[in-house]
C-alpha angles and dihedrals in degrees: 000000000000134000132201120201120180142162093210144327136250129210107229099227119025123262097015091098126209113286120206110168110246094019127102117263088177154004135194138169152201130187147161140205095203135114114252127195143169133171079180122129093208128073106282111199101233101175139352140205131183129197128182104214121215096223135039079227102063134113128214122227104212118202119182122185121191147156107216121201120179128183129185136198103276135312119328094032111140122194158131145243112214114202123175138173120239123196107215096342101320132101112256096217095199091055089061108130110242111322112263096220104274104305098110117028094198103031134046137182141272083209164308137270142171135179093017131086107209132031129167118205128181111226133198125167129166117198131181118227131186095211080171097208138086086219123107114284123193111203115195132196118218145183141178128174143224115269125282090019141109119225110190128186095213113220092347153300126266121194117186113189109198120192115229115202109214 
């Protein structure tokens, strides 16, 4: 059995980075503290986030924080709010949120409400993505509602993109 003690390491040429499979070569983040809000029924970008990998490899860890406040049109008013994550402009199908039953084959809901007209929910959802490029690569969080309805991101959106080495 072997043992290997360092102080630090070193990558060899500059700029390359150290890569270890399963650790984090890299993390950015983008964030804002202000209110967002659509009564849209299209995909409203909320908040984006690039990241330029260091290896075609790599995965990206996606984290996505939000508080979610959705209104409707009186009492009785069921709706949804459909969010979704696009990698350089394109929907990733496997980072939908939770399917919404088949009525939308690229989007799905926060949540569900009747006979009520407002609900906050905190939501918080990771994803891991293959970009497969160690080009820049611009991640967006986005979100539409059902019609008749107000969907709301509270006090802002983060989005923090970590680089996996594999």
């Amino acid at each position: 059995m072997s043992i290997l003690k360092v102080d630090s390491l070193v990558e060899k040429t500059s700029g390359n980075g150290v890569h270890i499979a399963g650790h984090v070569i890299q993390t950015v983040n983008s964030s804002t503290s202000a209110d967002f809000s659509t009564t849209s029924t299209s995909m409203q970008t909320v908040l984006s986030c690039s990241i330029t990998p260091k290896f075609s490899t790599s995965k990206v860890l996606i984290n996505i924080n939000a508080m979610l406040y959705k209104s409707g049109t009186g009492t009785g008013s069921t709706g949804a709010s459909f969010m979704t994550i696009y990698r350089d402009g394109s929907a990733i199908p496997e980072a939908n949120f939770p399917q919404d039953g088949g009525t939308s084959t690229a989007h799905a809901y926060a949540w569900w409400f009747t006979a009520a007209t407002e609900n906050i929910y905190h939501m918080s959802r990771s994803y891991i993505n293959a970009p497969s490029t160690s080009s820049s690569t611009t991640y967006s969080f986005l979100m539409k509602t059902g019609a008749g309805q107000t969907t709301n991101c509270y006090s802002g959106v983060q989005m923090i993109l970590q680089e996996i080495a594999q």
